[in-house]
Phi, psi and omega in degrees: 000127157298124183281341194279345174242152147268104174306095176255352164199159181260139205221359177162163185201134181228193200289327205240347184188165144288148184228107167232153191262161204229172159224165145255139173312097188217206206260168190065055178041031126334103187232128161249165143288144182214189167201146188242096176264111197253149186281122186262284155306049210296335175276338182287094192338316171300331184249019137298303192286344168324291206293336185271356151304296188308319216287331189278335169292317170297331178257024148294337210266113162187111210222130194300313147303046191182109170310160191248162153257117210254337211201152139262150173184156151271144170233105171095002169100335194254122178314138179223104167283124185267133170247166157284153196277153179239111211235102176161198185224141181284156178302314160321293155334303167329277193290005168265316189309313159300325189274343192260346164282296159125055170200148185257151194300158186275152217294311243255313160327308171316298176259017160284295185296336152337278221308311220276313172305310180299305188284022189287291204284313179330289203318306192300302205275001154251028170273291202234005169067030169234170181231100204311321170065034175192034166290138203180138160289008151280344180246020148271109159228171188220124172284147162002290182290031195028060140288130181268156176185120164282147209230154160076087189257004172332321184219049139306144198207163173300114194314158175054357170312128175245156191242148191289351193216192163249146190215086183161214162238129208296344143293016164232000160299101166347147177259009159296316182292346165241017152275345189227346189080008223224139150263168125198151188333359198268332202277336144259050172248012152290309174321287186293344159309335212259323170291320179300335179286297176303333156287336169290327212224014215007038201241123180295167190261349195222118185243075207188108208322341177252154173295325183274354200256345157305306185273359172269330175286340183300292193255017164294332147116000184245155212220154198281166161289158172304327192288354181295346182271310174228137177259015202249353188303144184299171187275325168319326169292346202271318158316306173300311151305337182284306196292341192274337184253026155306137170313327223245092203294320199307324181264033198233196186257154190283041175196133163299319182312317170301285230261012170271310206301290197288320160328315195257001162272326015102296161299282196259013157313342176253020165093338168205165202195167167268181188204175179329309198268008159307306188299327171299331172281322168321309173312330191283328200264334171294318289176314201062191184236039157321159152322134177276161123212130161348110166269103186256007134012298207252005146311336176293206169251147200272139167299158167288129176283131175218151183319137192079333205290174174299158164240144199317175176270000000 
């Protein structure tokens, strides 16, 4: 048993594990905050290789925009991959904070935190040839200082890998991933068109009481404009979405990188832009200086999505 962590709250329990937040121990009363997604089942051979999968994709990854992963370790007798405590607010957390002010984020901000998720997605997939397949605002977060950080890399796969099921949350999906089952870097950067949306306008873009009437707007291809909601978005941002929500992953940008390039030409072509620390003051102004908290939910494993069921959140 490991000595080096403390478990101090259950923060959540999904099919394959728990999720608590921690410290780790260290001397002279030494304490870090951490978070621990811990292996419920340690005898099923299959959900050891799951979890010891998840744990080597994460420790390939360490990139200022990409939660990080400090430890494999037993804690408590029980297998854990230890992350970083993230002192901030999820991307949820944002866009509610905006809907209970009854104003919407701001635009420029919006595709500053975009850029910073591409380069995010870039890193990953020339690290490791993977693909998160679950961009989504519960797996965005922005620290105090205005850091962006993509979060939960749990059911990332092999670019172009096809899959037995559908897998993720069915409004953020690509419509390759439920007409072929097949991911590749192209399909989140659809993802992330679809999170782009919603920030502009706080209206999710793929809508419907069911997981099937959400995945029949996922691949009919056609989408409302942003501007019937806001009309002020610039037209430069509207390039940038249009081209991130093509059907046809080939009319999208080949790249996360390519479409961080165009954010930021976008941004800072006119000579100034925001950066962390615009966003650490926004945050500051959104948010006060109150209690953070972790939306860590979806660090666990996604229900398998089957047609009619509600659709997640």
């Amino acid at each position: 048993m490991s000595q080096k962590y403390k478990v101090t709250t259950e923060l959540g329990q999904g099919g394959m594990g728990k999720v608590f937040r921690g410290v780790l121990i260290g001397q002279a009363g030494f304490e870090r905050p951490v978070v621990m997604k811990q292996l419920l089942d340690a005898e099923g051979p299959h959900h050891v290789k799951l979890f010891v999968d998840d744990a080597r994709r994460y420790a390939l990854l360490d990139h200022e925009n990409i939660g990080r992963m400090f430890d494999f370790e037993r804690v408590a007798g029980k297998l854990c991959i230890v992350l970083e405590y993230i002192d901030g607010f999820s991307l949820v957390q944002y866009l509610e904070q905006h809907r209970v002010r009854k104003r919407l984020p701001d635009v420029e901000l919006s595709v500053f935190m975009i850029s910073r998720l591409c380069r995010a997605l870039q890193y990953v997939f020339e690290k490791a040839r993977i693909v998160h397949r679950d961009v989504s605002p519960s797996n965005i977060m922005m620290t105090r200082e205005g850091t962006v950080k993509l979060i939960d890399f749990g059911i990332a796969t092999s670019s172009d890998a096809k899959d037995q099921s559908l897998t993720g949350k069915p409004a953020y999906m690509a419509p390759e991933m439920v007409v072929e089952l097949r991911a590749d870097s192209r399909s989140d950067i659809f993802s992330l068109g679809t999170v782009l949306f919603e920030m502009l306008t706080l209206s999710r873009l793929f809508q419907g009481a069911t997981t099937s009437e959400v995945l029949q707007q996922v691949v009919s291809g056609h989408f409302p404009s942003p501007r019937q909601v806001n009309p002020d978005i610039p037209d430069g941002v509207l390039v940038l979405l249009k081209k991130a929500l093509q059907r046809d992953p080939g009319r999208r940008y080949a790249s996360a990188g390519e479409m961080g390039q165009a954010c930021e030409h976008y941004l800072y072509d006119k000579g100034y832009g925001p950066t962390n620390l615009t966003l650490k003051h926004y945050l500051r102004e959104l948010f006060g200086e109150g209690e953070t908290s972790m939306d860590l939910l979806d660090l666990l494993e996604p229900v398998p999505v089957l047609p009619g069921e509600p659709t997640p959140r």
